[in-house]
C-alpha positions as MATLAB code, in Angstrom:
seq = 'XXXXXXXXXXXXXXXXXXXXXXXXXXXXXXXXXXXXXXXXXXXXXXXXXXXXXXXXXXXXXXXXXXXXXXXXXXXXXXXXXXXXXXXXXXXXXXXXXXXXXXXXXXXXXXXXXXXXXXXXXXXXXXXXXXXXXXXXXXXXXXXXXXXXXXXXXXXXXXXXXXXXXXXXXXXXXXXXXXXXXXXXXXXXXXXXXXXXXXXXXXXXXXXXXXXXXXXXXXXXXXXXXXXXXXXXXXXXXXXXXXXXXXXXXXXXXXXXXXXXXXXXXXXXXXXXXXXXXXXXXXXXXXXXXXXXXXXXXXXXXXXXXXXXXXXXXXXXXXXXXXXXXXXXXXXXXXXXXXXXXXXXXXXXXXXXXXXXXXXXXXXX';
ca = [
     -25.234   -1.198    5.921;
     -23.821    2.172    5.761;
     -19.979    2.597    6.407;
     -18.152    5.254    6.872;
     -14.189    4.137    5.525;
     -11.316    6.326    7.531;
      -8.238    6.377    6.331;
      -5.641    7.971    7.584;
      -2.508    8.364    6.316;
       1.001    9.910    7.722;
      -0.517   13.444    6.709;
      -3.385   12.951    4.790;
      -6.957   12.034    6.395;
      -9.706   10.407    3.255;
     -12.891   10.020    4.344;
     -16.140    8.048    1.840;
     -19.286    6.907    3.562;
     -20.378    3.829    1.233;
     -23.519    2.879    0.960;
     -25.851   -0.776    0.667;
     -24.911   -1.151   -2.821;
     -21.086    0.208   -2.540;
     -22.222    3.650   -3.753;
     -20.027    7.039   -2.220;
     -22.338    9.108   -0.948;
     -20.102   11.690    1.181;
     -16.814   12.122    0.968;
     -14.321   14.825    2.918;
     -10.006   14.688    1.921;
      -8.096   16.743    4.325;
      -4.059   17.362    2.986;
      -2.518   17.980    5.051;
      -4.383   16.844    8.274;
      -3.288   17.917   11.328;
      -4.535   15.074   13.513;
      -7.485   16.613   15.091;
     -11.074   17.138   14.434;
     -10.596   20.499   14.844;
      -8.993   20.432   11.529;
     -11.216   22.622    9.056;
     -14.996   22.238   10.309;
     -14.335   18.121   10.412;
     -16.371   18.031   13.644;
     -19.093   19.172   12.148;
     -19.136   17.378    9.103;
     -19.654   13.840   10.714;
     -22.382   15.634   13.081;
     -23.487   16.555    9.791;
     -23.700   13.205    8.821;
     -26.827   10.762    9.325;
     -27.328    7.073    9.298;
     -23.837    5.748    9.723;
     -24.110    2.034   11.465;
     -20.317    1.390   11.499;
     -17.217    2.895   10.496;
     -14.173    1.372    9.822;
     -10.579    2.389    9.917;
      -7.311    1.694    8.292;
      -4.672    0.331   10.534;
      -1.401    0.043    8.801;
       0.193   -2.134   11.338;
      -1.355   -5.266   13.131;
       1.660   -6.931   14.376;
       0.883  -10.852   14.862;
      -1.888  -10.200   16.320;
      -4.395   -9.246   14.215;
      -4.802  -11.187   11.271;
      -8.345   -9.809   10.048;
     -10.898   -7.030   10.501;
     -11.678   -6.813   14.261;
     -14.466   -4.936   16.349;
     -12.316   -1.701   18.191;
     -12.699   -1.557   21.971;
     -10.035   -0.953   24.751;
      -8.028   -3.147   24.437;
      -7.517   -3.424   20.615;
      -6.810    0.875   21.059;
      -4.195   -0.228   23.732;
      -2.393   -2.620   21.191;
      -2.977   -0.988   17.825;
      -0.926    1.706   20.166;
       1.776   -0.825   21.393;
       2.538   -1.762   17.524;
       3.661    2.693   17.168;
       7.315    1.273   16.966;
       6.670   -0.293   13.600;
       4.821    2.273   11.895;
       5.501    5.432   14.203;
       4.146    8.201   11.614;
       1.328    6.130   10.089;
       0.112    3.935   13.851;
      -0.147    7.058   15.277;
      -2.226    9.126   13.217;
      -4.771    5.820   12.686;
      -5.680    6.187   16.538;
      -5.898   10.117   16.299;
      -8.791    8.880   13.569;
     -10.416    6.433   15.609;
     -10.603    8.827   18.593;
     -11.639   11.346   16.669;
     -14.483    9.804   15.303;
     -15.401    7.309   18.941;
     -15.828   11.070   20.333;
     -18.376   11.981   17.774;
     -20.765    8.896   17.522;
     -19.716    6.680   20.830;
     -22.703    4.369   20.251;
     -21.335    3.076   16.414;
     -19.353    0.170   16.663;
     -15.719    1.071   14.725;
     -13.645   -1.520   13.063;
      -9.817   -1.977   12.263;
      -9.165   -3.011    8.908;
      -5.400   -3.651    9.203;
      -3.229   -3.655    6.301;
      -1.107   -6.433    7.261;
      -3.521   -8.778    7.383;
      -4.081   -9.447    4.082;
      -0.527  -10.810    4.347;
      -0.757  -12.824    7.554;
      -1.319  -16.361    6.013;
       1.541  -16.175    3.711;
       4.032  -19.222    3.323;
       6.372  -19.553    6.647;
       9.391  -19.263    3.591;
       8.092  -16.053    2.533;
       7.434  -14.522    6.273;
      10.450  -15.629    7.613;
      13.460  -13.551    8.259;
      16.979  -15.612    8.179;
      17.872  -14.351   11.626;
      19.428  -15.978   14.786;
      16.637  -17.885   16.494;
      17.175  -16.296   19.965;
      15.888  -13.085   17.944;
      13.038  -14.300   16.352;
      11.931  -16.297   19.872;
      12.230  -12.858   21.521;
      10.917  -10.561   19.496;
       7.772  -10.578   16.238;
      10.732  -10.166   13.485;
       8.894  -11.215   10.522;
       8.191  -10.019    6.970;
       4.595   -8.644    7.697;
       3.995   -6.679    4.378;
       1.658   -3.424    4.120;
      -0.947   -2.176    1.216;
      -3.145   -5.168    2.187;
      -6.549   -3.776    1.654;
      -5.494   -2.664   -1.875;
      -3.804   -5.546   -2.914;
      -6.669   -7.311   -1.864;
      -9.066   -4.526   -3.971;
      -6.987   -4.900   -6.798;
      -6.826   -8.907   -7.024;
     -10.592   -9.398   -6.248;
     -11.403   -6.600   -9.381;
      -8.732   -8.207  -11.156;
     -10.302  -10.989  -11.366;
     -14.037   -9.384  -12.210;
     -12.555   -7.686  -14.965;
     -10.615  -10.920  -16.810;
     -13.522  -12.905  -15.891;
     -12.637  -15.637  -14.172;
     -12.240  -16.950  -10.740;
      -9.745  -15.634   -8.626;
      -9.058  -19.116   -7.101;
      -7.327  -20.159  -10.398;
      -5.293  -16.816  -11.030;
      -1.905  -15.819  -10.241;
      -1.880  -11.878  -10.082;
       1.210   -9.554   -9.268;
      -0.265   -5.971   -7.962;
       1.798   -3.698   -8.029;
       0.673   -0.465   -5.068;
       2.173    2.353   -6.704;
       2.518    5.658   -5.008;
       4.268    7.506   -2.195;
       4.737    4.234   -0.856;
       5.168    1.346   -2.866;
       4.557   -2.298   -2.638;
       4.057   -5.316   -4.936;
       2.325   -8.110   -3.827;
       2.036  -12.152   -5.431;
      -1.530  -13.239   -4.954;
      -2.458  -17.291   -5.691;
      -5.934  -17.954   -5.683;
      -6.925  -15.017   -3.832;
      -4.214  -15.197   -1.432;
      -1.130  -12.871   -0.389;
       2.191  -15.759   -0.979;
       4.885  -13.267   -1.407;
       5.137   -9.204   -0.947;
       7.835   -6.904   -1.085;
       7.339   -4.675    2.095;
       8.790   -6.516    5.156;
       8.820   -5.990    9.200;
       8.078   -2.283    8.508;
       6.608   -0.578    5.197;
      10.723    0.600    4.572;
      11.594   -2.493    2.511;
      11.208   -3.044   -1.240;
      10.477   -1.013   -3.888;
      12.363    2.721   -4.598;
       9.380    5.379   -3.077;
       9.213    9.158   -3.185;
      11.052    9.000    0.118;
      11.888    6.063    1.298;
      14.760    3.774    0.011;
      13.454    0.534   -0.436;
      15.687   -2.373    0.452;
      19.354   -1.591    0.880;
      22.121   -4.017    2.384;
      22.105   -3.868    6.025;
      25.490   -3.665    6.216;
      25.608   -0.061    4.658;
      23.593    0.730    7.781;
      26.196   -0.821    9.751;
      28.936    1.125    8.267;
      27.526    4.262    8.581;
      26.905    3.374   11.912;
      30.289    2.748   13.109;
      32.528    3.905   10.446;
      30.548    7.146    8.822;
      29.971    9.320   12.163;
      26.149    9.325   11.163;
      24.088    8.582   14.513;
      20.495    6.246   14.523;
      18.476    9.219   14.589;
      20.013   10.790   11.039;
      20.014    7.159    9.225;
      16.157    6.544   10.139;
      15.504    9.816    9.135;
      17.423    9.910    5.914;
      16.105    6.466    5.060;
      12.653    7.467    5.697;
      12.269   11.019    4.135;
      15.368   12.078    2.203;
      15.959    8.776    0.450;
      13.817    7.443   -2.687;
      13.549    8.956   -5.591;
      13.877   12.370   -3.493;
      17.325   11.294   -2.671;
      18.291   10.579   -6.318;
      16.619   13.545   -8.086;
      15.811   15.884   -5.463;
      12.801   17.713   -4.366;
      10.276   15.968   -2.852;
      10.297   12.538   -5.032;
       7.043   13.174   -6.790;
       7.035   11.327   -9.760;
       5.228   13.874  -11.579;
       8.618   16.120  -10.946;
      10.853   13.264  -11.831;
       9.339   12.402  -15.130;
       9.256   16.502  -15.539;
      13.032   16.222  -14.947;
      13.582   13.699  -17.429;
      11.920   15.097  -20.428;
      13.984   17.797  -19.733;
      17.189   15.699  -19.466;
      18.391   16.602  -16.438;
      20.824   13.619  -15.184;
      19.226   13.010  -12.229;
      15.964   12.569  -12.911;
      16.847   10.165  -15.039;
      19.321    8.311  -12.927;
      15.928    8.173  -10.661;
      13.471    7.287  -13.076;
      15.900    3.964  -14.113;
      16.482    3.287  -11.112;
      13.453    2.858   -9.972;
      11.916    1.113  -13.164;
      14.846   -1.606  -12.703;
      13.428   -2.428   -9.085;
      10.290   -2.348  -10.513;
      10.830   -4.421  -13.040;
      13.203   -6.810  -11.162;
      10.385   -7.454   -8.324;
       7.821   -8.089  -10.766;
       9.744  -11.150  -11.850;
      10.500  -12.021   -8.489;
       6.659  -12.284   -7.517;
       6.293  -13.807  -10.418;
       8.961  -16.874   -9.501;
       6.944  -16.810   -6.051;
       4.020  -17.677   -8.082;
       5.342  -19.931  -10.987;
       4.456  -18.069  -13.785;
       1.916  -15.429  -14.274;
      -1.293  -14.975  -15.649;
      -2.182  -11.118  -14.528;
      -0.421   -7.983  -13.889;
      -1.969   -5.069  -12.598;
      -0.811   -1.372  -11.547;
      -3.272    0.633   -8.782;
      -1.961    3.834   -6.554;
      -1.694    6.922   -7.407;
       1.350    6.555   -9.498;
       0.057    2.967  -10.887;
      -3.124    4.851  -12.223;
      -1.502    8.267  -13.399;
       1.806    7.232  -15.029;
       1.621    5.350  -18.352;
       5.364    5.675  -19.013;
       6.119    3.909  -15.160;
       3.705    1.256  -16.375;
       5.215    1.001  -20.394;
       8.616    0.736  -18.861;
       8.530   -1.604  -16.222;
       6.534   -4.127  -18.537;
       9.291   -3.576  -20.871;
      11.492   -6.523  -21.003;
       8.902   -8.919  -19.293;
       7.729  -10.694  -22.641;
       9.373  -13.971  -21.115;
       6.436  -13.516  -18.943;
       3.477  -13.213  -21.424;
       3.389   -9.899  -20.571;
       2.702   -7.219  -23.984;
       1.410   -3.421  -23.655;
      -0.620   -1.747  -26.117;
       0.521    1.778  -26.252;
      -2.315    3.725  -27.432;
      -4.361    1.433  -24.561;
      -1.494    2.391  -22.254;
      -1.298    6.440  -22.667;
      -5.404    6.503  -22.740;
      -6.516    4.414  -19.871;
      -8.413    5.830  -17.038;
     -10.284    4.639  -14.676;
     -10.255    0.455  -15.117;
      -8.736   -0.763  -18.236;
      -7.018   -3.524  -20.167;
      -4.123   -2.142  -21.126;
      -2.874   -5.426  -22.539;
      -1.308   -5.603  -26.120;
      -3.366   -8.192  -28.589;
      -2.463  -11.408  -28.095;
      -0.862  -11.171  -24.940;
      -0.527  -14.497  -23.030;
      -0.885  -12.506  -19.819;
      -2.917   -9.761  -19.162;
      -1.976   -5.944  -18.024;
      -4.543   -4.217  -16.114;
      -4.862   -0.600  -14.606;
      -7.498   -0.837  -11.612;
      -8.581    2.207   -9.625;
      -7.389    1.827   -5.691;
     -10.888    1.642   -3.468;
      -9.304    0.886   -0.199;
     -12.495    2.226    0.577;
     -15.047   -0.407   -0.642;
     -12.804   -3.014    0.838;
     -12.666   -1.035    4.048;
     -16.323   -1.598    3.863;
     -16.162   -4.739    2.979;
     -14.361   -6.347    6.220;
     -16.697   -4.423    8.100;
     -19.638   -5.422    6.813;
     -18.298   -9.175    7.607;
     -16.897   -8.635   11.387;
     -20.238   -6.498   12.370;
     -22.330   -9.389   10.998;
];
């Protein structure tokens, strides 16, 4: 089966058509993407295309409703659409995709691969917010998590590359990138995740702020004469590592800024290495002890000083990096010091081939 994988992020659009055998065969990137398949000749690139029998589409958000791959018709559209609350700038731009590409081929069947779903079986003590039970009776508030189909990429080649089964494993991946996640897979399956009721909680992003004490919000709120609409927004997009080093919280420009040794790049790099660092032994404790760490996303993969430094101090762990391994590595590697007791692993995000993988299994 041919797939085409769609994914669309808050401003990006990626698209790979995999083949039988898992093979790329076409592949179009739009950044930024407007939303529309008027967007640089994208119409006529999937016309262009031939022999697609499904396509399948990142969802970020799935709510408690969808707790796997599912075939897309009406009334999945209508509440993929309902869910917009809890992922407004990513929910969104998913459905632009799927309409986009519904218009082009009408007769292909199109699948929603959610990203939550990887999470959806994880332990009611993980899931479960400490709120008043009125709330939680009236409304979904639970810790849904997000980065599912690479956390799910990266424990499955994980456990290909150690060699051994991924039912006896316990595996930390840590999503590095724009958005940031780390997730605690046992035997296969998402226990524990950092991300919560929307993709805001956790780790320090480029943007984003990662978990802060609600009662900060509170007091700006009432006591700092800062309205909803200026929190969300600073919390979303002038927060992160943006909001401790400035710019626009690449981590290219921070690590720039601190071989330079300007203050506040490093004040961002430590920063975030310390939540790193911190939430790796936290999945770890979710886990009881550790046998594989590994770093995917696009900082995960490019950074070796994110990876050397949030390792560092982890030996009570197992965990050892080799450096030459470390600065070296592309693509998949073992990045693991000799005689490690746990392994360290860099593994190449393919949201893509797992994309195609849940579709493969709900069109069959």
């Amino acid at each position: 089966m041919r797939v085409l994988a769609v994914n669309a992020g808050s401003s990006t659009l990626k698209l790979r058509l995999v083949g039988p055998d898992d093979q790329v065969e076409a592949t179009r990137d739009l950044d930024p993407w407007d939303g529309t398949a008027q967007s640089d000749g994208l119409t006529a690139w999937l016309h262009g295309l031939a022999g697609v029998d499904a396509v399948g589409h990142r969802v970020v958000h799935g709510g408690d409703r969808f707790s796997g791959a599912v075939r897309i018709d009406d009334e999945v559209l209508r509440e993929i659409a309902g869910l917009a609350s809890l992922a407004p700038l990513h929910q969104t731009r998913a459905l632009a995709g799927i309409e986009m590409v519904r218009s082009a081929w009408p007769e292909v069947p199109g699948v929603a691969c959610f990203d939550t779903a990887f999470h959806a079986d994880m332990p009611e003590e993980a899931a479960t917010y400490a709120l008043p039970a009125s709330w939680r009776q009236r409304w979904p508030l639970r810790r849904y998590g997000f980065h599912g189909l690479s956390h799910a990429w990266a424990a499955r080649r994980a456990a290909e590359f150690v060699g051994r089964p991924i039912e006896e494993l316990r595996i930390v991946s840590c999503h590095l990138g724009a958005g940031s996640s780390l997730c605690a897979v046992l035997g296969g399956r998402s226990v524990d995740t950092t991300m919560g009721f929307t993709p805001l909680e956790g780790l320090v992003m480029a943007t984003r702020a990662g978990s802060v004490d609600p009662g900060l919000v509170l007091w700006l709120l009432q006591h700092g004469g800062v309205d909803i609409d200026e929190v969300a927004d600073g919390l979303e997009h002038h927060a992160g590592l943006a909001g401790l080093a400035g710019g626009s919280g690449d981590m290219r420009d921070v690590v720039a800024g601190l071989d330079r040794g300007d203050p506040a790049a490093c004040l961002a790099f430590a920063v975030h290495a310390h939540r790193l660092r911190r939430d790796i032994g936290a999945m770890a404790a979710a886990l009881n002890g550790l046998d594989v760490v590994v770093f995917t996303g696009g900082i995960g993969e490019h950074h070796p000083r994110v990876r050397a430094v949030a390792v560092d101090g982890l030996g009570f762990l197992g965990l050892a990096i080799d450096a030459a391994r470390n600065e070296t590595a592309a693509g998949d590697a073992d990045i693991s010091a000799p005689g490690s007791a746990a392994r360290t692993l860099l593994v190449v995000s393919r949201e893509d081939l797992e994309i195609a993988r849940q579709v493969r299994e709900a069109v069959a």
